[in-house]
C-alpha positions as CSV (number, residue, x, y, z in Angstrom):
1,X,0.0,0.0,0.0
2,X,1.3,3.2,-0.7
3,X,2.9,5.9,1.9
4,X,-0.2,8.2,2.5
5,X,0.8,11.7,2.7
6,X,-2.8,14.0,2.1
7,X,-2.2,16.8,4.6
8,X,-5.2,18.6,6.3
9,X,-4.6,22.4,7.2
10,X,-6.9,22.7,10.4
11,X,-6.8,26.0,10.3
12,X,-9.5,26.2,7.3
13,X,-13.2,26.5,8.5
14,X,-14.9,23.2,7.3
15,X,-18.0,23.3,5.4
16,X,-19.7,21.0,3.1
17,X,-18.2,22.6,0.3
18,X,-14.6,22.2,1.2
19,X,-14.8,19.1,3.1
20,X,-16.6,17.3,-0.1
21,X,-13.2,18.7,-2.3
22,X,-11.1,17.3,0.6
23,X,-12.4,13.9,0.0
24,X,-12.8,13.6,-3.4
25,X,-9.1,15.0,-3.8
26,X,-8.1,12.4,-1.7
27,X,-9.4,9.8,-4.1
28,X,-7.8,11.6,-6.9
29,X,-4.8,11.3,-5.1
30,X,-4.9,7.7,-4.1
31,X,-6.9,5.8,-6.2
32,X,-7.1,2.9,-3.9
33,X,-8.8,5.0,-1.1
34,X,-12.2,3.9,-1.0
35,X,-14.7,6.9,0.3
36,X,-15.2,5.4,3.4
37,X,-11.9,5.0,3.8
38,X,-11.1,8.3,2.8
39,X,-13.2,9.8,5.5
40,X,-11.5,8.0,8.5
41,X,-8.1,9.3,6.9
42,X,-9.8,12.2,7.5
43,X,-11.1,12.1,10.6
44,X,-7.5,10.6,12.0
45,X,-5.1,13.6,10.4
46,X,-7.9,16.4,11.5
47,X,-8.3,14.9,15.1
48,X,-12.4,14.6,15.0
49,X,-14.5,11.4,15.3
50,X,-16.3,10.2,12.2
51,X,-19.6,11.0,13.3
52,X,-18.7,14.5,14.0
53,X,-17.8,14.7,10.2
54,X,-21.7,13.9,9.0
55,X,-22.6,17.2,9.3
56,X,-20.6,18.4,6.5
57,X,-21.3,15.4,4.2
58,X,-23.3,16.4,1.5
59,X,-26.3,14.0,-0.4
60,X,-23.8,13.2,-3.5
61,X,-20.9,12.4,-0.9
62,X,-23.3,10.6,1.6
63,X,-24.3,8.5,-1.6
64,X,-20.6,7.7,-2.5
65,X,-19.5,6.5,0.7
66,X,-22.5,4.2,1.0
67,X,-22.0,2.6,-2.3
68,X,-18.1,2.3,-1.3
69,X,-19.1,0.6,1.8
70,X,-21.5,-1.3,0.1
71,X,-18.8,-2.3,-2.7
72,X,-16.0,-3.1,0.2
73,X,-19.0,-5.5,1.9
74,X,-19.2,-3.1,5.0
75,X,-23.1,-2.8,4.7
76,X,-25.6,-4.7,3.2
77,X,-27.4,-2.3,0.1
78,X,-30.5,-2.1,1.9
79,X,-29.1,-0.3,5.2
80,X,-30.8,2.7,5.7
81,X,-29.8,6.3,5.4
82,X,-28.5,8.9,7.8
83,X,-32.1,10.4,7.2
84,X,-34.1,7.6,7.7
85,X,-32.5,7.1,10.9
86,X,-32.9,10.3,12.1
């Protein structure tokens, strides 16, 4: 697996905007990453929990990291949404 090396300046003010360009950078960057795993690479180098990072997930992104854990057999298809659960 390759070295990763995606810093995160914690200094800029995290929206759903920026956040969403964080992460699909990241998979630009390293092909491999899957979404979800992109996230929790993430959440490690920017020192918040995953579930704090929801809030600036938007719909398309949501959508992309449930079909990657879907793809990588972390949830079955028919798990619901953040929404529904809610």
């Amino acid at each position: 697996m390759k070295e990763f090396d995606y810093s995160i300046d914690k200094s800029v003010f995290l929206s759903k905007s920026n956040f969403s360009e964080y992460i699909e950078n990241m998979i630009l960057k390293y092909p491999h990453l899957t979404y979800f795993d992109a996230i929790l690479k993430f959440s490690d180098e920017s020192d918040k929990e995953p579930i704090e990072l929801v809030q600036y997930m938007s719909d398309v992104l949501l959508a992309k990291v449930k079909q990657s854990a879907v793809e990588s057999d972390l949830i079955q298809s028919n798990t619901p949404t953040f929404e529904e659960l809610l």
